[in-house]
N, C-alpha and C positions, 0 to 999 in steps of 0.2 A: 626337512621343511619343504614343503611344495612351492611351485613355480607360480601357483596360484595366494596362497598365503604371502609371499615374498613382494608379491604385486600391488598385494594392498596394503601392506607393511612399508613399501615407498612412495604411494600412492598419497597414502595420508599424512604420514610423518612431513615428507617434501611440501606437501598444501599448505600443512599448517606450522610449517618451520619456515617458509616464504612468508606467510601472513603475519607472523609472529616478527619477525624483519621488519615487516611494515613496507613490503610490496603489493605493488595493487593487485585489488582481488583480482582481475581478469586477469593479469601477469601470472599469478602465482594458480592461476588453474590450470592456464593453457603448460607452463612448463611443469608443473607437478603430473599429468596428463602425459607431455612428452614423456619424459624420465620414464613411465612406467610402461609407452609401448613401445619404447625401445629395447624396453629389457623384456619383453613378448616374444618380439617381429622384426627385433634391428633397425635401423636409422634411417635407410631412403621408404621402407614401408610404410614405417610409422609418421612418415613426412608427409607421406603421400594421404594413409589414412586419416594423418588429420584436418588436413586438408578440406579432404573430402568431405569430412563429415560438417567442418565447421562451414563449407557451401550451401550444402543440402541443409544443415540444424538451421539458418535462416531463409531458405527458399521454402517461406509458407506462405498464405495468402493472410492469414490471421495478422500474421505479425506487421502487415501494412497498418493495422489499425493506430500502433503504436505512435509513428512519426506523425501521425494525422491530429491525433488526442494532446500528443504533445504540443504540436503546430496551435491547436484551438486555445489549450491553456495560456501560452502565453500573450496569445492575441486576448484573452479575456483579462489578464493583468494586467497590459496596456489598454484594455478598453473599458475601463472606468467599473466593470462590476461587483469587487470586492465593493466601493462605498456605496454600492445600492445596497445590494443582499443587506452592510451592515446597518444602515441607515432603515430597513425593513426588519431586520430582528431587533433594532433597538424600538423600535414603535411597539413592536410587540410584546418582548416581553423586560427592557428596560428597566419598568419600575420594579419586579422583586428585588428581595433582599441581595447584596452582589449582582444587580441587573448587569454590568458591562460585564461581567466575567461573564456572563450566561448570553450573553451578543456574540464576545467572543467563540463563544462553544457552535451556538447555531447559524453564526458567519462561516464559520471554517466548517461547517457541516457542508451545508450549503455550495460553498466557493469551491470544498476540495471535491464534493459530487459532481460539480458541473464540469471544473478542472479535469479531474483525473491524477489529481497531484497534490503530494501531502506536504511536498516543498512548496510547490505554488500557492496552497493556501496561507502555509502558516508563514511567506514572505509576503504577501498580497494583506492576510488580515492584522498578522503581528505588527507590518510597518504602519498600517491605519487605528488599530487602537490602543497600542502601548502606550504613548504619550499621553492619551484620553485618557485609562485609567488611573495614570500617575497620577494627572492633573486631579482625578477624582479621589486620593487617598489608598489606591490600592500599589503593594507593593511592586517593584518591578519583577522582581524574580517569579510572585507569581503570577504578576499577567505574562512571562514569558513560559511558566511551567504551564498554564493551560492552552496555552494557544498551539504550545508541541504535543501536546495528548490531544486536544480536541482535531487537529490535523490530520491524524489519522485516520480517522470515519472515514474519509473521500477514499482512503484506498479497499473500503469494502462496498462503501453507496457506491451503485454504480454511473457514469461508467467508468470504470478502474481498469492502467495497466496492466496490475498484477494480475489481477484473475483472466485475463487474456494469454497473460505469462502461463498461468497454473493450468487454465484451458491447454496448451502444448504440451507441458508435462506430463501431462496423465494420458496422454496417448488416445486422446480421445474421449475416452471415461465419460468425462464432463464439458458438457457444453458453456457456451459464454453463457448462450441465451437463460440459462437457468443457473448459471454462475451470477451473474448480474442481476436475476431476478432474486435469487437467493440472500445478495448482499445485504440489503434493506433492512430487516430484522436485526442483526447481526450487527451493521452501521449504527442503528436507532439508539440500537440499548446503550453501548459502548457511549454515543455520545451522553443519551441520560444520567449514565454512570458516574460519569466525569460531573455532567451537572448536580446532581445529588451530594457529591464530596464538596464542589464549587458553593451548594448553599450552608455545607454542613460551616466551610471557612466563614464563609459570611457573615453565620449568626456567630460562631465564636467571635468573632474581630471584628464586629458589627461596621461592618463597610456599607459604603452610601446606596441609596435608590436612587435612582433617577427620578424625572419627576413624570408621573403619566401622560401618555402621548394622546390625544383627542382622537377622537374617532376620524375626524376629516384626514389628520396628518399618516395616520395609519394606513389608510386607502389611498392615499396618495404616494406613499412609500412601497404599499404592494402594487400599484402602477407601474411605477418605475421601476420595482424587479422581476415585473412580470416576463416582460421578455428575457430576463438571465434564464428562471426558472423554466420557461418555457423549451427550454433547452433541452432539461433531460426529462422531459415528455417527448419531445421528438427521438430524440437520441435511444434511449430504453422503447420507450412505446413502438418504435417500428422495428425493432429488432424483436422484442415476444413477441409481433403481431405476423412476423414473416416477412414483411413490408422490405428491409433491406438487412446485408449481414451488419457485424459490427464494425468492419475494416469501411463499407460504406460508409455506414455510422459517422463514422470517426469524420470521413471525407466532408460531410453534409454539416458535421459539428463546426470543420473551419471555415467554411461560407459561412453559413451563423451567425460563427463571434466574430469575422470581421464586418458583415454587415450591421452588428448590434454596434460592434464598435463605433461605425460612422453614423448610425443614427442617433450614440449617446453623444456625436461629436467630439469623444477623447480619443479616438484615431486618426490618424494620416499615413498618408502614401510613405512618407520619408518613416514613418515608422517602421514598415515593413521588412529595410536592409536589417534591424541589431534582433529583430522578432524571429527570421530565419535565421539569422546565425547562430540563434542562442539555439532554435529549436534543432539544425540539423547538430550541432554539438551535442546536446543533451540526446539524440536518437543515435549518433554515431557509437558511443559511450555506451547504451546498453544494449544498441544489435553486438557490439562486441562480446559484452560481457554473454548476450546468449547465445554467440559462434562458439566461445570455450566452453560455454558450461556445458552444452551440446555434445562436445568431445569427451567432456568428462561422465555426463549422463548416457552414452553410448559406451565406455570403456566400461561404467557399472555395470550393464548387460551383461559385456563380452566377460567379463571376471565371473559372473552369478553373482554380485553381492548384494541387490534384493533377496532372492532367494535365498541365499546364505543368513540375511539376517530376518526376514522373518520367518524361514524355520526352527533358528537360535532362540526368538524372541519369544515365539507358541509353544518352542520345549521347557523354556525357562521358567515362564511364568503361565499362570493355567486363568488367569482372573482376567477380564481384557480392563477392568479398571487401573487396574496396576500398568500394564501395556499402554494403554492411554495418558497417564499419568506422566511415564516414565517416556514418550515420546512427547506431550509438549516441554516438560525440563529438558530436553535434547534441545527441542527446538527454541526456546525459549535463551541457553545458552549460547546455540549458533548465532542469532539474532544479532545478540550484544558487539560480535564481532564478523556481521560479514555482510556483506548488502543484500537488499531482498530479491531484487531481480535472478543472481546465480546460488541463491540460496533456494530458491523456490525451485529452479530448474535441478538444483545438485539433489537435493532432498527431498521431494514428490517420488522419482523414484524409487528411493529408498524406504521411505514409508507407506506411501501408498498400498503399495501392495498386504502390509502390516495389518493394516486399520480397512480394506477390503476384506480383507480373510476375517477379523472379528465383527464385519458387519458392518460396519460404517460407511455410508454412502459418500462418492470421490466429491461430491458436490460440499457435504457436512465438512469432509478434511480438506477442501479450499476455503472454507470460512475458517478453519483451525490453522491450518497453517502459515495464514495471512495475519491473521489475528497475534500469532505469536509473533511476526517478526513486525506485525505494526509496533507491539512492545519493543522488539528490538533496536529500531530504528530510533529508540525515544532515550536509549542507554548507554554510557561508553562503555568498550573506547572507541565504537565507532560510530555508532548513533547518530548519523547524517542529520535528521531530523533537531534532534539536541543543538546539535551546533548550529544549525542554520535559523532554529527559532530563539537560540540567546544572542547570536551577532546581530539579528534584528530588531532585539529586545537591548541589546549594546546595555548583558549584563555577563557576568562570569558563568563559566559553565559550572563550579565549583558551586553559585550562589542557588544556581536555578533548579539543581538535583535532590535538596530537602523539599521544596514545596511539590515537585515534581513525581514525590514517591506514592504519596496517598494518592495521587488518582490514576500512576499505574499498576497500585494495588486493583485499583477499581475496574479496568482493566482486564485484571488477569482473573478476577470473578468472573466477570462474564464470558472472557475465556474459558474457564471451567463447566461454565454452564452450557456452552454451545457446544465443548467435547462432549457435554454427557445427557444431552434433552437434544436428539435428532431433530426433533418439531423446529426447534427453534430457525435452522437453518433450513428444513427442507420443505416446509407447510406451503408457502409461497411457488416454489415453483411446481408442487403438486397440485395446486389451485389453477394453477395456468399450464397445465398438463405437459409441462419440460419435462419432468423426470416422472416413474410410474411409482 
């Protein structure tokens, strides 16, 4: 057996016998990682090399956008925007059948777009309407199962960590600007999806309407969220237009939200100390997590196992449908147990190159692969997502996984449909001449 087979036989086994432990993913990459350049290159090398690379794997310009986005979203949580946006989708589309559940869906559209965070939303929108819907007859478990599936749009409407993430991973491949321009279609359906299940409950269980909102109160609600919204018309709009990059972006996002903040008057000064603490926490935690993932997407190079497996994968199989298939069930599994940020980073290299050799443009497989693990994030046993939108729903996670399965059936259509109809993902930014 070769020194190279040997490497990736410790490689993996060690990753996934750490995570299986229930050591954290960034733990269990960065020493699954060691372990196997030691057994390469020996101990101060491999010390050094990793080192090294976990320096450089965050010395990007891109990656500033992160802590900035972060920084905005939670200034928008404490700055009163969640009960605008909902207070605006309930005017509007309120009265259908299930109207609160479909507030729910295009609040958390809405709040996780502007955000950039699919925990921000669905803590921001779950804590604001849960109690409303109880009060209106809908059960808890499924006002908690949709507020964790409709939470996830914002991490493909732009503008989104991850596809900033996937942007580094692909080596260039793909830019944000048509990353972010690409998201929208992709965001849209997924929410309609969810909405489309949301009405199908509705008429089964004939849950209440709200009662119609008057024209005056409408326009007076999209007053009031007009400057949230106006947010990512700045944010997107000057990024396609060339205007500024996205790590700007992100800068100009939190002047913004803290000036929206004090003009909605739910901001202060004294809020600012728990605002950055949470925010430089929550950006310490994933520049970590993309120092190792870093080391581990550079050791895949150094071993060939891109290349190893998509020559395995073109000999095996001759269909790229099947290929296709048989990588979002990979991904689709990874998901369930591993967070999206070194999942995105471990796994782009890996596939990437797969799903370029059958055709598939790097921009189409950041909407696929984001898409799978926005699934994932909604599933145990690690399902970030899940748990945070049932402790705000303060029901069991056990309760919230049956109402929760029909709309990540719904979901995982549309998944299928953006692996297999290019248009869907790439129409957009070939209209705005990102990609050729």
């Amino acid at each position: 057996m070769s020194i190279e087979v040997i490497s990736i036989i410790v490689l993996f086994v060690s990753f996934f016998g750490l995570l299986a432990y229930g050591v954290p993913v960034a733990y269990s990459i960065g020493i699954a990682t060691m372990l196997t350049l030691i057994l390469n290159i020996a101990f101060l090398p491999a010390v050094t090399t990793a080192s090294q690379r976990m320096t450089t794997g965050i010395d990007n310009f891109a990656l500033l956008a992160i802590p900035f986005f972060v920084l905005a979203g939670e200034l928008m949580n404490r700055g009163g925007i969640a009960q605008r946006l909902i207070d605006f989708a309930k005017s509007l589309i309120g009265s259908l059948p299930g109207g609160l559940a479909f507030v729910n869906v295009i609040s958390a559209m809405l709040f996780g777009a502007i955000s950039g965070s699919a925990v921000a939303a669905a803590s921001a929108i779950g804590s604001t309407l849960t109690d409303q819907m109880e009060n209106e007859g809908y059960p808890r478990e499924f006002s908690a199962a949709v507020n964790i599936s409709s939470s996830t749009t914002g991490l493909l409407i732009p503008p989104s960590n991850v596809l900033i993430i996937f942007a580094l991973a692909s080596g260039g491949t793909a830019s944000v600007a048509a990353l972010f321009i690409a998201g929208y279609i992709p965001g849209i359906l997924v929410g309609l999806a969810i909405m489309f299940m949301v009405y199908l409950y509705a008429k089964k269980n004939k849950l209440p309407r709200a009662k119609r909102a008057s024209f005056k109160k409408l326009i007076t609600d999209f007053k009031n969220a007009f400057l949230s919204l106006t947010l990512l018309i700045i944010v997107v709009g000057g990024i396609v237009a060339g205007i500024f990059t996205a790590t700007e972006a992100a800068a100009i996002a939190v002047v913004y939200a803290a000036l929206l903040g004090f003009i909605n008057k739910e901001l202060k000064f004294s809020d600012f100390k728990p605002v950055l603490l949470r925010s430089a926490k929550t950006t310490a935690i994933v520049m970590f997590l993309v120092a190792t993932s870093m080391v581990m997407s550079w050791l895949f190079s150094f071993e060939g196992i891109p290349q190893m497996l998509t020559d395995g994968m073109l000999n095996s199989f001759s269909n790229p449908i099947v290929i296709f298939l048989l990588i979002n069930v990979i991904l689709l599994v990874v998901g369930t147990f591993m967070d999206m940020t070194p999942a995105v980073l471990i796994f782009t290299p890996i596939f990437l190159p797969v799903a370029m050799a059958l055709g598939m443009h790097p921009v189409q497989f950041g909407m696929v692969i984001v898409l799978n693990l926005c699934i994932g994030i909604c599933t145990p046993p690690v399902g970030t997502l899940l748990f945070v939108g049932s402790g705000v729903a303060k029901v069991p996670v056990t309760k919230v996984i049956k109402p929760l399965l029909s709309l990540l059936a719904a979901m995982t259509v549309v998944l299928f449909a953006i692996t297999y109809i290019p248009e869907i993902s790439l129409w957009l930014p070939r209209v705005f001449g990102l990609i050729e």
